[in-house]
N, CA, C and O of each residue as an XYZ file, in Angstrom:
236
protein
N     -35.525    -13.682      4.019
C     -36.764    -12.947      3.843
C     -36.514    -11.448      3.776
O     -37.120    -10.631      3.082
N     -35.475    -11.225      4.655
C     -35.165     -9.621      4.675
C     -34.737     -8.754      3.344
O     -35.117     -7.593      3.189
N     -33.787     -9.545      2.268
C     -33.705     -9.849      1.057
C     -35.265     -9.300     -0.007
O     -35.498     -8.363     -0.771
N     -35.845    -10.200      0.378
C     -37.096     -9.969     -0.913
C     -37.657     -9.042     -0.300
O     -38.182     -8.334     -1.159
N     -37.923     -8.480      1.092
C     -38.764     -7.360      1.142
C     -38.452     -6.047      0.889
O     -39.158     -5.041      0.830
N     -36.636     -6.327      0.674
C     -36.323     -5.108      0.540
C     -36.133     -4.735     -1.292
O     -36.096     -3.601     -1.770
N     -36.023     -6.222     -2.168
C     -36.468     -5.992     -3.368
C     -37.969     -5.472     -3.624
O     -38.236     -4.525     -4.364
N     -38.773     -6.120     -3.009
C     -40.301     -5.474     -3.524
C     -40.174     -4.099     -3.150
O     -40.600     -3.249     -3.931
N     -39.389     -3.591     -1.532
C     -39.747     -1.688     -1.680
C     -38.788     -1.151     -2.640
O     -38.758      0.079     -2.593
N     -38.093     -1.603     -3.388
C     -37.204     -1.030     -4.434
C     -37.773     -1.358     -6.269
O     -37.267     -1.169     -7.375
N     -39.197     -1.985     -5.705
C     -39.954     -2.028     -6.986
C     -41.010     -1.396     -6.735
O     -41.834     -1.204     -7.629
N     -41.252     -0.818     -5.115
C     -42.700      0.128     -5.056
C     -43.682     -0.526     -4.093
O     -44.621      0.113     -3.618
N     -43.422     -1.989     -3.769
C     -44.126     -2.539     -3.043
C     -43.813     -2.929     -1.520
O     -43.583     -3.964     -0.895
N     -43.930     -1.486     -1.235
C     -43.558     -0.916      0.658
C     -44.407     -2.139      1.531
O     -45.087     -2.975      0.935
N     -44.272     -2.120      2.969
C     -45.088     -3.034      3.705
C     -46.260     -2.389      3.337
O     -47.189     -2.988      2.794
N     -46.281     -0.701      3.711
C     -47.968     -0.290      3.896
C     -48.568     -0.482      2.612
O     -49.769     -0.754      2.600
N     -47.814     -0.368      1.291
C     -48.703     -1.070      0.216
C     -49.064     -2.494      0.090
O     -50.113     -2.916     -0.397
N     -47.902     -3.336      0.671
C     -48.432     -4.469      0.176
C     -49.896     -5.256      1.103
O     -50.669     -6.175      0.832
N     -49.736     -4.372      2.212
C     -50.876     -4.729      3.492
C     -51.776     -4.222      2.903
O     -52.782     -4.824      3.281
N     -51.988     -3.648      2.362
C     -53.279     -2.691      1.728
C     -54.166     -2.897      0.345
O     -54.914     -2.203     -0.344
N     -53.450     -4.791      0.333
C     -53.570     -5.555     -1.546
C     -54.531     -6.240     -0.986
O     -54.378     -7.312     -1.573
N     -55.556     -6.424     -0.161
C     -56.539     -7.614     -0.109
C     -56.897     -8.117     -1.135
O     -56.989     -7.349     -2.092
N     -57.222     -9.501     -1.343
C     -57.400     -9.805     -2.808
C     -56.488    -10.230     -3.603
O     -56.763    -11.191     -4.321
N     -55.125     -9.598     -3.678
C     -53.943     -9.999     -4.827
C     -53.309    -10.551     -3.874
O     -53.468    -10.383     -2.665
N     -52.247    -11.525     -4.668
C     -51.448    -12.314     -4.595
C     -50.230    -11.997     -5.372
O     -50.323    -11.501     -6.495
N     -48.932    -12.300     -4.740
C     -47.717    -11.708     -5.116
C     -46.609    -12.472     -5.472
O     -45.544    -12.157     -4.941
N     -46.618    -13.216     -6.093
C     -45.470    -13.652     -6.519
C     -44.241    -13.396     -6.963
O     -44.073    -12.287     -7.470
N     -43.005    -14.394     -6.889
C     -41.695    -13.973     -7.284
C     -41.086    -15.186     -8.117
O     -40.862    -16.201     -7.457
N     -40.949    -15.201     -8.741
C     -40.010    -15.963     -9.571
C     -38.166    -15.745     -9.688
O     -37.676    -14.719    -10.160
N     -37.468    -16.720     -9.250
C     -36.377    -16.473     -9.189
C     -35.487    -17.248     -9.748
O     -35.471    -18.393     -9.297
N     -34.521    -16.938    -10.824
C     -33.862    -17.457    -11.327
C     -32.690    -16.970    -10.951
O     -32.592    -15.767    -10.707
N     -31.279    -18.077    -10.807
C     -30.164    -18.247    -10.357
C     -29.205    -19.145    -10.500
O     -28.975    -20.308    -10.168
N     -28.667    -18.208    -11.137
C     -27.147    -19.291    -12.037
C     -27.691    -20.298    -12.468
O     -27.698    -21.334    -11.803
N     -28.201    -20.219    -13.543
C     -28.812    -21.049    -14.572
C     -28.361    -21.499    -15.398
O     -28.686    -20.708    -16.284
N     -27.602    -22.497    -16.019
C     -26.745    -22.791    -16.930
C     -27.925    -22.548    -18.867
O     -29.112    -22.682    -19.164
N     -26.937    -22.244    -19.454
C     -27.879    -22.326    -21.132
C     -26.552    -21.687    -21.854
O     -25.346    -21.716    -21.609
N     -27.609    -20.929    -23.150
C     -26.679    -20.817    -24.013
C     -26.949    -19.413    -24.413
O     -27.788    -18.671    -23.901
N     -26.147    -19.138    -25.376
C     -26.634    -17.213    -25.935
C     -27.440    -18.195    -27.498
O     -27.018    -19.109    -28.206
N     -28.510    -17.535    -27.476
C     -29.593    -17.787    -28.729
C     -28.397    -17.405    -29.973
O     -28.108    -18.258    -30.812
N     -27.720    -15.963    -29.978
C     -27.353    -15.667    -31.356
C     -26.164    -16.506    -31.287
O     -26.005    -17.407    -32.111
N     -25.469    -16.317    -30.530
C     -23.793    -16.879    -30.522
C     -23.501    -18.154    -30.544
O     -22.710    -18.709    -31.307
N     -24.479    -18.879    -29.261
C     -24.345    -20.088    -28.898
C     -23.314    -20.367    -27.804
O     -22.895    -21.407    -27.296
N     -23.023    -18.921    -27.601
C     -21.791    -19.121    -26.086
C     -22.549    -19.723    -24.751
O     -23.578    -19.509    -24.110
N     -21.356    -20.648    -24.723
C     -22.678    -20.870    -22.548
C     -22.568    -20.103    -21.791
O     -21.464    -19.566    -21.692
N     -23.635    -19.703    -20.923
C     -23.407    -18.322    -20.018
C     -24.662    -18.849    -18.891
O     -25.327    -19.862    -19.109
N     -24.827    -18.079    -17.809
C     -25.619    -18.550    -16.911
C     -26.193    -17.378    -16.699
O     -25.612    -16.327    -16.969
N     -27.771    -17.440    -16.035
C     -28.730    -16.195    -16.051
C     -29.190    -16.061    -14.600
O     -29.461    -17.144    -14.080
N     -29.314    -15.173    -13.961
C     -29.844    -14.424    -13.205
C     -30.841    -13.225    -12.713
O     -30.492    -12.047    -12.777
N     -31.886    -13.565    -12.304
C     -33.011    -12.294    -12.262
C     -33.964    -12.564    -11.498
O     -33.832    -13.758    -11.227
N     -34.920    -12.132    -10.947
C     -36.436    -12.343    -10.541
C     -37.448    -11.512    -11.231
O     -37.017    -10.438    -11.651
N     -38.438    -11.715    -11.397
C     -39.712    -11.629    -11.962
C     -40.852    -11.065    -10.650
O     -40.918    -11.778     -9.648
N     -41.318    -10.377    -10.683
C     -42.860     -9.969     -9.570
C     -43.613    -10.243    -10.506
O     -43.492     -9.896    -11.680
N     -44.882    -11.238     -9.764
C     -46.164    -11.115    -10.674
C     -47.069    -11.226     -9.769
O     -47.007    -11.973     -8.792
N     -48.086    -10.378    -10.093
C     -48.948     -9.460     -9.345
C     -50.541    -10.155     -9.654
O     -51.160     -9.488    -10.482
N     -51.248    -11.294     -9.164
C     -52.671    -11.133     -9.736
C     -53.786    -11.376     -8.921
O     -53.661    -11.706     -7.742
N     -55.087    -11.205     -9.589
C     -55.995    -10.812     -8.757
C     -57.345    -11.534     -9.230
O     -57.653    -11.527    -10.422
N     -58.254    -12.246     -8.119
C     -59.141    -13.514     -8.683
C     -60.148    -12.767     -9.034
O     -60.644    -12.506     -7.939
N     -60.910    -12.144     -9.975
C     -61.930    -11.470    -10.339
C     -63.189    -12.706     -9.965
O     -63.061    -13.925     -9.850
N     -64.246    -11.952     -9.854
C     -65.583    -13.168     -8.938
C     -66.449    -12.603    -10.106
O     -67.622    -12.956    -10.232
């Protein structure tokens, strides 16, 4: 856990901001060593990254 909180304050999303989101919801998507291919080449290679997605239930 110590991990992702310290990715979200290195994307802007400090504790005191994220305490301060009533309403939104925060997601992470994480991808890790993913096996596939390169689209142009067709070499196999494996992918790595996470995603934040940020949304909010309008009433």
């Amino acid at each position: 856990m110590a991990g992702i909180k310290q990715l979200l304050d290195k994307e802007g999303y400090t504790a005191s901001k994220r305490a301060s989101m009533s309403g939104y919801k925060l997601g992470i998507q994480i991808v890790n060593n993913i096996s596939g291919y390169q689209e142009e080449s067709g070499d196999a290679t494996r992918w790595n990254g996470y995603v934040f997605i940020l949304g909010r239930v309008d009433n």
